[in-house]
C-alpha positions in Angstrom: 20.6 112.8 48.0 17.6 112.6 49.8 15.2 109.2 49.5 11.3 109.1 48.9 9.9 108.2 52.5 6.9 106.1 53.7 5.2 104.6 56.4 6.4 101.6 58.1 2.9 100.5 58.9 -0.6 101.4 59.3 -2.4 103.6 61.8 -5.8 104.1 62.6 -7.9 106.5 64.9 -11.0 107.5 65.3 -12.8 110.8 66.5 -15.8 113.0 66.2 -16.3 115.3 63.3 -15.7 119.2 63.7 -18.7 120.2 61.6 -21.2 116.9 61.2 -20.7 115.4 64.7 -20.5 112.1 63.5 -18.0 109.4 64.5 -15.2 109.2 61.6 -12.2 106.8 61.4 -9.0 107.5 59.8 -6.2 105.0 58.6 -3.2 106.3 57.4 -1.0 103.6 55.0 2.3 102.9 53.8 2.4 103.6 49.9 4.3 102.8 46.7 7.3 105.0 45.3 5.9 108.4 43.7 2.5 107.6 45.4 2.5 110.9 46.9 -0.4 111.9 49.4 -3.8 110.5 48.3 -6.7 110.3 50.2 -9.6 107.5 49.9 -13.4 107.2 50.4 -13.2 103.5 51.6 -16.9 104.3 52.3 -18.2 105.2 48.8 -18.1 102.6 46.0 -15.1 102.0 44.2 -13.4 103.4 46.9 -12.2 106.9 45.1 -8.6 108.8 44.9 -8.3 112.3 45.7 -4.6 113.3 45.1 -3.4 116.0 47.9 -3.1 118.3 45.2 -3.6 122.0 44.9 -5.4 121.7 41.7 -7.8 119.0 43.6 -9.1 122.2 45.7 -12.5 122.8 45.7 -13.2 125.0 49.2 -11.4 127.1 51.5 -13.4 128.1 53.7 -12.8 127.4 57.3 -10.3 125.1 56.6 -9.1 123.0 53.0 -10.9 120.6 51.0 -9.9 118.9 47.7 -12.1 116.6 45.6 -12.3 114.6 42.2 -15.8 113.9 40.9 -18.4 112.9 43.3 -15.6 112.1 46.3 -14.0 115.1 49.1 -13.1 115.0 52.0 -12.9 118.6 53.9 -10.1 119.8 56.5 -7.5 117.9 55.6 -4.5 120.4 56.8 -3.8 119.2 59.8 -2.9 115.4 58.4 -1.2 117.5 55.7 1.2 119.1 58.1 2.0 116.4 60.2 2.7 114.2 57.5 4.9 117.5 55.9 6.5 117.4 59.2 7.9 114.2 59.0 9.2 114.1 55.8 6.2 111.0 54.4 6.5 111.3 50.5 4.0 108.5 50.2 1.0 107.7 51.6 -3.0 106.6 51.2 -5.2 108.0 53.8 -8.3 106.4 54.0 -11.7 108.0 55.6 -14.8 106.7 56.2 -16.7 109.7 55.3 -15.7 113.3 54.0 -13.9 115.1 57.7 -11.4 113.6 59.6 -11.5 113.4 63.6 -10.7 116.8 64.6 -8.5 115.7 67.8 -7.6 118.7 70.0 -8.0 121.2 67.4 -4.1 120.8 66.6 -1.9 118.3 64.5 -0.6 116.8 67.4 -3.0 113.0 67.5 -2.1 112.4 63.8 1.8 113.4 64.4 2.0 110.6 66.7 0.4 108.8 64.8 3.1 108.9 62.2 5.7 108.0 65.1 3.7 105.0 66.1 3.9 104.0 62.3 7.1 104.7 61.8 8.8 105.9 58.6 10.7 104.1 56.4 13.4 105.1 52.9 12.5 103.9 49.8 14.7 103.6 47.0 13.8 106.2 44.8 15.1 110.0 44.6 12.7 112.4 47.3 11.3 115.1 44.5 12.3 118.8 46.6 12.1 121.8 45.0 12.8 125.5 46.1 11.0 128.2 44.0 13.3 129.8 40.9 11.8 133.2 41.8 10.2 134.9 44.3 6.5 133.9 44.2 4.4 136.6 45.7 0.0 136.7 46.3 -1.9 139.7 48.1 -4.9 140.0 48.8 -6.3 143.1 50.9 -4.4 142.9 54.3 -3.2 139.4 53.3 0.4 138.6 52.2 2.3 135.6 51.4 5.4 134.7 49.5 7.9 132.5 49.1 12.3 133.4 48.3 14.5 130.5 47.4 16.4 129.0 49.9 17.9 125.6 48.6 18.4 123.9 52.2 15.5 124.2 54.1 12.4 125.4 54.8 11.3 128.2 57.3 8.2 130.3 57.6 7.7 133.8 59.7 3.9 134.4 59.9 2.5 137.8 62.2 -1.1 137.6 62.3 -4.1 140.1 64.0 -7.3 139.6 65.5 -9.5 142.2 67.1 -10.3 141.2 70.7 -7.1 138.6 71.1 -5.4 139.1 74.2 -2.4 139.0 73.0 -2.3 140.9 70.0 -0.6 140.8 67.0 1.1 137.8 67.2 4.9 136.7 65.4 6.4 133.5 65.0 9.7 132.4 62.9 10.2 128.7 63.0 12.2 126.5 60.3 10.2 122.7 59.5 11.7 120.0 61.4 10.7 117.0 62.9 11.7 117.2 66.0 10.8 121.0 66.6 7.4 120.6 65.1 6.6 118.2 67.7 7.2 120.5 70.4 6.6 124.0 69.1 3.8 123.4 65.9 1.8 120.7 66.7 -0.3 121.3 69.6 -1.1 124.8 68.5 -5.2 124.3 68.5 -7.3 125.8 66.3 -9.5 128.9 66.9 -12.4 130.7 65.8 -13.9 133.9 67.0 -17.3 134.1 69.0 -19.5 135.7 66.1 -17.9 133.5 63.6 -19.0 130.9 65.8 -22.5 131.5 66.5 -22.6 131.6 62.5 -21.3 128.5 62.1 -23.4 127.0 64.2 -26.9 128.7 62.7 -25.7 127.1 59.1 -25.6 124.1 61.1 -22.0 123.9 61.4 -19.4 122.8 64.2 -22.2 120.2 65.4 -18.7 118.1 66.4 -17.1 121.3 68.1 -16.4 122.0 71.7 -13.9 123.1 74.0 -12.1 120.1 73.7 -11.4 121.4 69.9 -10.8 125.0 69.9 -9.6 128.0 71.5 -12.5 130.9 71.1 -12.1 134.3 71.0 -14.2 136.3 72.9 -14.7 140.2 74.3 -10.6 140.4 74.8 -10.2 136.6 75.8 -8.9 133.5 74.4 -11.4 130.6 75.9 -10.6 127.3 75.9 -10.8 124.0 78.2 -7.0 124.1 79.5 -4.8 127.2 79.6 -3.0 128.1 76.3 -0.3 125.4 75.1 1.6 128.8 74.0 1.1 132.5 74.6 1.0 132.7 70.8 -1.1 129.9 70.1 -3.0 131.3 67.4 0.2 132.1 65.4 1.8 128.7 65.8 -1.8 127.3 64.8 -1.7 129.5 61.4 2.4 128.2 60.7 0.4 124.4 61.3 -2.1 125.5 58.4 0.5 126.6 56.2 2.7 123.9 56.5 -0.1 121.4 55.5 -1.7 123.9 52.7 1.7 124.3 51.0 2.3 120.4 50.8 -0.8 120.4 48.2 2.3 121.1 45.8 3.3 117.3 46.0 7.4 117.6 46.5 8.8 118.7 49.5 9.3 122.6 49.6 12.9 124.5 50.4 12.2 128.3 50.3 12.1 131.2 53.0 8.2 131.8 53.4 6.7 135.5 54.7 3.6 135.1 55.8 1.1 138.2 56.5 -2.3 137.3 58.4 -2.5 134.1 56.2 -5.7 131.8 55.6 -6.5 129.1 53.7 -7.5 130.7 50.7 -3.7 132.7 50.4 -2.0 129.5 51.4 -3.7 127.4 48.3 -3.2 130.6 46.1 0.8 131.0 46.8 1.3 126.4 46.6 -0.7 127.0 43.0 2.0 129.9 42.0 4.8 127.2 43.5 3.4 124.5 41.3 2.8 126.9 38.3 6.9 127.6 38.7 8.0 123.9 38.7 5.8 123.0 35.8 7.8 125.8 34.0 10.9 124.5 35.1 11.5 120.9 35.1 
């Protein structure tokens, strides 16, 4: 039987922004039993909840965002995964405005800091679940799905962009703590140049720079060191999903196929996962 987890302390960094520049801290806490995930405005008064929940999403554009009322916070996948990663049931992250730092671009600063924390059993029964059906949700060239596998979880993800080097890319890779350090984790994000230079005229990305992000541009991959991984991009998209399907709350067993997948298809397919346990509890 496997136990609820938590932290075994807290841990705190702070970063600039991706898309307001500003200087944000985040402080990630041990919680109670069947906490879950929540995140908290410590800056806004009363200091709101926002379970990581699938129904809490509001946005999915250019990375996830949930909300209740007047509190969000945006971009929250990459905590998501990490804390996925390593098996943390229960936990409060607090922010002191609506984006975490963005790091490197990858999972890999808020990873470690869930090793420097440490993780902890608690007492009470670890809520897993692994689809009764295969759960399915297309969308023009985009495909993702789920199959039942009661014993772990592992995701194979191809995805396609026009003027990648290296192009299309494949990945298989089954969640595990140890692996995800090394092969998930510091896949960067990425963005491609005309996306970019939209971003920025909405007065977007004013926190981005090479430091952040791979970019793709006129047949190359730029960035400020060489790639981590020929298939970065891939590995960084398997990092999305990871977090994205964690906004079901339990920890998920299932064999997931994963077609040029975004944020949008990953929230879709964790709202068809939590549609099947509410029918089947």
């Amino acid at each position: 039987m496997e136990k609820q987890q938590t932290l075994a302390k807290s841990e705190q960094i702070s970063g600039i922004a991706l898309h307001t520049g500003v200087r944000a801290t985040l402080q990630l806490n041990p919680a109670p039993e069947n906490t879950g995930i929540v995140f908290r405005r410590v800056d806004m008064p009363g200091k709101p909840l926002i379970p990581a929940s699938a129904m809490n999403v509001i946005d999915v554009q250019r990375g996830t965002t949930i909300g209740c009322g007047q509190a969000a916070v945006y971009t929250i996948e990459h905590i998501m995964s990490a804390l996925h990663a390593c098996s943390v049931d229960n936990c409060i992250v607090d922010m002191d405005g609506a984006e975490p730092p963005i790091c490197d671009g990858s999972s890999r600063e808020f990873f470690a800091m869930v090793e420097r924390a440490g993780v902890v059993q608690q007492d009470a029964e670890a809520k897993v679940w692994t689809p009764t059906k295969p759960l399915h949700y297309k969308n023009g060239s985009t495909q993702v799905a789920i199959f039942p596998d009661p014993e772990k979880l592992t995701i194979s993800c191809v995805t396609s962009f026009k003027g990648c080097p290296v192009d299309p890319q494949y990945y298989e890779y089954e969640l595990e703590r140890e692996s995800y350090k090394q092969e998930i984790a510091p896949g960067r994000t990425f963005v491609d140049y005309r996306d970019l230079r939209a971003l920025m005229s909405y007065g977007l990305c004013k926190g981005g720079s090479l430091d952040a992000a791979a970019i793709i541009h006129n047949g190359a991959i730029i960035c400020k060191d060489a790639l981590r991984f020929e298939n970065e991009i891939v590995r960084h998209k398997i990092l999305d999903l990871t977090g994205d399907i964690y906004l079901c709350g339990v920890r998920i067993k299932g064999n997931v196929i994963a077609v040029k997948p975004g944020h949008p298809a990953n929230v879709a397919l964790t709202k068809l996962i939590i549609e099947d346990m509410l029918n089947n509890q």
